[in-house]
C-alpha positions in Angstrom: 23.2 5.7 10.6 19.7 5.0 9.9 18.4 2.7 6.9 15.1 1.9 4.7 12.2 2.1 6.7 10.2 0.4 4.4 11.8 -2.8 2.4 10.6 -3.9 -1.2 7.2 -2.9 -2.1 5.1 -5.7 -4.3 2.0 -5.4 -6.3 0.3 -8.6 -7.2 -0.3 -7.1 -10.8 0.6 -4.7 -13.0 -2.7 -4.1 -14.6 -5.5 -2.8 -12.2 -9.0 -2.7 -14.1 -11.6 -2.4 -11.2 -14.9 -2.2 -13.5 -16.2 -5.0 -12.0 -15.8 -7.9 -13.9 -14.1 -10.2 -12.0 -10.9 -9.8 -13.4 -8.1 -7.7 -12.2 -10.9 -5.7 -10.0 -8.3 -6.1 -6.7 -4.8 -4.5 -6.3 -2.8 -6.4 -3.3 0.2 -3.9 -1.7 2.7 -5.8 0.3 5.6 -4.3 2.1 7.9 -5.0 5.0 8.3 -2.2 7.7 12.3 -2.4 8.9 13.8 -1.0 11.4 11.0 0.2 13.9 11.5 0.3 17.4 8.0 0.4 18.4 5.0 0.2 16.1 4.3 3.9 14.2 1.5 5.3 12.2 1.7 4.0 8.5 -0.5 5.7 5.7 -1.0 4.3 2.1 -2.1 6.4 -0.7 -3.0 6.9 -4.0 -2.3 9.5 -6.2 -3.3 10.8 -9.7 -0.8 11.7 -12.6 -0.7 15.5 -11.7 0.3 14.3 -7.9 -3.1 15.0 -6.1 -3.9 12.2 -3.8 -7.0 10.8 -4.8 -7.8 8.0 -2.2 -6.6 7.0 1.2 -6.2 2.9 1.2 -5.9 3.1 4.9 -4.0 4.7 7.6 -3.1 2.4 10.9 -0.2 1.8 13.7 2.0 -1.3 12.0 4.9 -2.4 13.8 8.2 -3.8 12.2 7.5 -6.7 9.4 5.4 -7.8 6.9 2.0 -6.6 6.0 -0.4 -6.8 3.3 -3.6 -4.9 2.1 -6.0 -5.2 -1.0 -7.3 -2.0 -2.5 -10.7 -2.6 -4.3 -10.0 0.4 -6.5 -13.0 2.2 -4.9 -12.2 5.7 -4.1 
């Protein structure tokens, strides 16, 4: 049977202000990959309210384990 791909997801803060000020201008994502075999294109994304994806924070091959990325809030 096959399990989570993807284990807890973290976000360094709950508010993300990127106006920038200095403060609160960068969102870190941080997830572990589980269960991969060999590494497998992994996209992250953004979306809007109404569910239109409104930036694409990266796409890249990630292999199983840890990984982080900051998101500067520019679309």
């Amino acid at each position: 049977q096959l399990g989570k791909l993807v284990g807890e997801i973290d976000i360094t803060t709950p508010i993300f202000t990127p106006n920038g000020d200095g403060i609160n201008d960068h969102l870190e994502i941080a997830f572990n990959l589980l269960q991969l075999v060999e590494p497998a294109p992994v996209a992250l994304d953004i979306f809007d309210l109404s569910g239109r994806r409104v930036h694409r924070v990266f796409v890249e091959e990630l292999g199983i384990g840890p990984t982080r990325h900051v998101w500067d809030g520019r679309l």
